[in-house]
N, C-alpha and C positions, 0 to 999 in steps of 0.2 A: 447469602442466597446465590445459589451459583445456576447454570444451565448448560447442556451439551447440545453439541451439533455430531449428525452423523454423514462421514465420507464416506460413501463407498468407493472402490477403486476402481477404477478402467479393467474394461475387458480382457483378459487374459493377463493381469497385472498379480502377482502374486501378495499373499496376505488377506488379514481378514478385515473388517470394516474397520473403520479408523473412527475412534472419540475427541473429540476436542475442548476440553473445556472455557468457555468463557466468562467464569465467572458471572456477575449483575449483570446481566443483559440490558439495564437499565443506565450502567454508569455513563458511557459514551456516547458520541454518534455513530460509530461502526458499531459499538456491540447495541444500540439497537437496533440499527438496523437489519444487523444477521437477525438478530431475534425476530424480526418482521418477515424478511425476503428470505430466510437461511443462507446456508454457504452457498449454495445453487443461485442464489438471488444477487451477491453480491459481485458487482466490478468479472460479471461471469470470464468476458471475453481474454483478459488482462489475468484474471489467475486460474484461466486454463492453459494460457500461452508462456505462463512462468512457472506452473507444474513440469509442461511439455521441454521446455529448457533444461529443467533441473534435470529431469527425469533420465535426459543424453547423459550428463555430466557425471565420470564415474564415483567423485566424492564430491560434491556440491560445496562451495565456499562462499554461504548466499552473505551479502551487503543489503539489509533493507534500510533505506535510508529516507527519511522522514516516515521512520513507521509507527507512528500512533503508537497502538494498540499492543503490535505487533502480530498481527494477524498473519500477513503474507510469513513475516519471518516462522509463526509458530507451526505453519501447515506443511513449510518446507522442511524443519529440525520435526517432524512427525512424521511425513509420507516417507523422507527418503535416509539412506545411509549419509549422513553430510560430514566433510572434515570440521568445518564449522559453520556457526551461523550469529549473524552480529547486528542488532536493532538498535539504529541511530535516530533517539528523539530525544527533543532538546526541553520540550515542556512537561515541566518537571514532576506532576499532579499524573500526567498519562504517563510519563515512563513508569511510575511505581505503579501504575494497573498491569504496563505492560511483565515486568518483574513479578507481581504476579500472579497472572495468566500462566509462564515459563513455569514459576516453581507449582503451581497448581496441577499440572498436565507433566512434571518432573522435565523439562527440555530442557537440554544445552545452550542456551541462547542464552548469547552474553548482551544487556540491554547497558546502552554508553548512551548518558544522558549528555549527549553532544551534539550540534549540529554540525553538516559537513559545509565548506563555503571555499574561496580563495584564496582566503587569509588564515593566520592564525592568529587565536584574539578572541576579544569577546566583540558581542553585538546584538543588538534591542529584539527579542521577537515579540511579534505584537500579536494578542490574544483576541481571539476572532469573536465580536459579538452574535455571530450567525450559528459558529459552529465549531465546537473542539476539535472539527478534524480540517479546520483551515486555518488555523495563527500562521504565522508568515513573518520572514525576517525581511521582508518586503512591506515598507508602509506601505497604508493604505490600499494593500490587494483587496484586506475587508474592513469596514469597519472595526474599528478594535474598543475594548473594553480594560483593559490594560498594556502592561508592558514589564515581562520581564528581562531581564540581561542573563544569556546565555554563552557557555562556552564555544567556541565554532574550532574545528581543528579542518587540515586542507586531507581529503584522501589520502595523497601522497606521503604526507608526514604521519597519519596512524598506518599505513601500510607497513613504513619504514621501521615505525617502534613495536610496532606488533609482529612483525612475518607473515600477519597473513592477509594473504593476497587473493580478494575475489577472483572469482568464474562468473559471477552473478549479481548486478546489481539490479537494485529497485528503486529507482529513485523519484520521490515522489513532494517535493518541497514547496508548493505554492508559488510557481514564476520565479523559484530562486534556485531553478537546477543547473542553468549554465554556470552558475556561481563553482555552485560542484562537482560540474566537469572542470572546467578551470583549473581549482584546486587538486584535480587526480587525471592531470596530462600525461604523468608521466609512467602512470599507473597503469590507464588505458594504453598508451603504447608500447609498453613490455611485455601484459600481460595478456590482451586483448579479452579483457571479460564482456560476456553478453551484457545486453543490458534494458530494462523495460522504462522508459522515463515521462512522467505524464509534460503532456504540451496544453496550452491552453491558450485560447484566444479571448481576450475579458476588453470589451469596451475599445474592439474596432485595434485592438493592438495585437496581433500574433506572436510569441513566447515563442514560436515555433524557429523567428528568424535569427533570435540570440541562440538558440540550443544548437541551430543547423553550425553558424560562424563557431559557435566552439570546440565544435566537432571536425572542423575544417582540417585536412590535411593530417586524421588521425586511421583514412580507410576503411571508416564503419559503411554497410547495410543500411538503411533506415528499412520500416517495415511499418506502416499505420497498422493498430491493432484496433478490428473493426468487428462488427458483430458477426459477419459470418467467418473470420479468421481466417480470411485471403492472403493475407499478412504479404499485400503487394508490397514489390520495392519502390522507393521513390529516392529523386535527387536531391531533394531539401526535406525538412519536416516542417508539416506545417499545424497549427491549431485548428480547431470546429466548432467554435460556439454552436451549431446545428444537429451538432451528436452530442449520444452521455455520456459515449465512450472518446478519453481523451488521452490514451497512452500508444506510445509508439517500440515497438521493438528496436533495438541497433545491435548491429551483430559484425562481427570483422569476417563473418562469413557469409556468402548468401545465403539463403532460406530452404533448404527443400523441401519435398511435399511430404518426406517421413518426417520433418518438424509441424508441417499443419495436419498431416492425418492422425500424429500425435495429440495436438492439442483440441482435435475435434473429440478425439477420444477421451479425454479430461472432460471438454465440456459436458459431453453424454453423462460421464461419473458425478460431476458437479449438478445436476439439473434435477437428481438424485434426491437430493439433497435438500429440501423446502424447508420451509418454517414448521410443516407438521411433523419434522426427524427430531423438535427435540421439546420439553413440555415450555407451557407456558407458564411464566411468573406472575405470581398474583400480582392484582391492581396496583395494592398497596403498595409495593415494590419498585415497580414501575414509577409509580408518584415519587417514594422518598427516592428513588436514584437519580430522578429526572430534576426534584429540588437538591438535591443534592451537587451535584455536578456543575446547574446552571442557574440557580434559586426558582422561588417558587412563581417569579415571571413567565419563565419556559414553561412550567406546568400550567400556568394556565394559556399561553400560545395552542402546548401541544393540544390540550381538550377544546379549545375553538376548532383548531384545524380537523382534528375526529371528527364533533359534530359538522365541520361543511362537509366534510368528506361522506356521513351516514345520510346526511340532505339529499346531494348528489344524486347518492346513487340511489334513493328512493323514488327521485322523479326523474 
């Protein structure tokens, strides 16, 4: 059972409406959640503002890094002409959704069941009892329900072995992204690729202040990427446990307003874009994807939370 999302494109953007296929909309937590909110619905602010990025760059070299699914990476090897495009996930169950997703939709996207870090080596990532799209090579960021042992290579050293050299990173790893600037110093300072990377502040501890000291002395931009996509500059980055939105732009350049009138322009294309652009999967589906993925505890979490949710909004 598979389902599509429909993109329409920004105004005056050439081409016709863009398909995506996501397979089970039921297996993950990102894929259901498109299937709930659509692509319009999702993380809006964040992959308007890495359309808007891509979109300058004359052949795109996207790095998604802790990408699940692969979603960011799939929309970027579809909307645009890319040299390439490379999804780094390290949990092993999601990289083969995200693999395929890729060959489902025919993409270039090379998915590298790797994590990026400081070191090279292996190391524990811990399997998120909440939610597939938080395991973390970070104990204890969530509760965990396993452990498995993962590859970790540094940026710098797959740069090295491979040639190719992001424009674009996404890096998106659970409190473990300084880890991955660390590991690609020398990356970011040759090549100067943009880069969107989420910050988070969990339990009165700011992430924000190990990402800012990593970034120390390398010349980037910082930009909080915020709902209306002011995409202000600022001298440190910092976390919001008081927002949903928790990623920040860095750029070795500044910001102009042809980069936010751009991404305003996305978001417009994105907003498009609802849960009614693409059909619904029966019940049944939902169910076995949802026992499927997380057993049949989460299916029954998920049908309490419905009905409080159809309570609610009765009264």
């Amino acid at each position: 059972m598979s389902f599509k999302v429909l993109l329409p494109l920004p105004p005056g953007a050439p081409g016709a409406p863009v398909r995506l296929d996501l397979l089970d909309g039921a297996s993950t937590a990102v894929q259901r959640q498109v299937r709930r909110v659509g692509i319009g619905g999702y993380e809006t602010p964040t992959m308007a503002t890495l359309l808007a990025v891509a979109a300058q760059q004359p052949a795109p070299v996207f790095f998604d890094v802790g990408a699940n699914v692969g979603l960011y990476a799939a929309m970027v090897a579809r909307l645009f002409d890319t040299e390439a495009v490379v999804a780094f996930e390290p949990t092993p169950s999601t990289a083969e959704i995200a693999r395929r997703i890729m060959s489902a939709n025919r993409l270039d996207v090379r998915v590298e069941e790797v994590a990026l870090g400081a070191e090279d080596g292996t190391a524990d990532l811990y399997l998120s009892a909440k939610s597939d799209a938080s395991n973390s090579l970070v104990e204890g960021f969530k509760r965990s329900t396993g452990v498995v042992q993962v590859p970790v290579r540094r940026l710098d050293a797959y740069v090295e072995a491979t040639g190719l050299v992001p424009t674009l990173l996404k890096v998106d790893t659970e409190t473990f992204e300084p880890q991955v600037v660390a590991g690609g110093v020398e990356t970011l300072r040759r090549h100067r690729p943009a880069m969107i990377v989420e910050v988070l502040k969990r339990r009165g501890h700011d992430h924000g202040v190990e990402l800012t000291a990593a970034m120390a002395g390398l010349g980037y931009h910082f930009h909080r990427i915020d709902v209306d996509l002011t995409l202000a500059p600022s001298e440190v980055i910092e976390g919001d446990d008081r927002s949903p939105h928790h990623d920040w732009l860095l750029t070795p350049d500044p910001v102009g307003d042809d980069l936010r009138a751009a991404a305003g322009a996305w978001r417009r294309a994105l907003a498009a874009c609802g849960p009614d652009t693409h059909p619904r999967l029966p019940i049944v589906s939902t169910v076995r994807g949802i026992a499927r993925s997380q057993g049949w505890g989460a299916v029954a979490r998920a049908a309490r939370n419905r009905l409080r949710s159809a309570v609610r909004s009765r009264s």
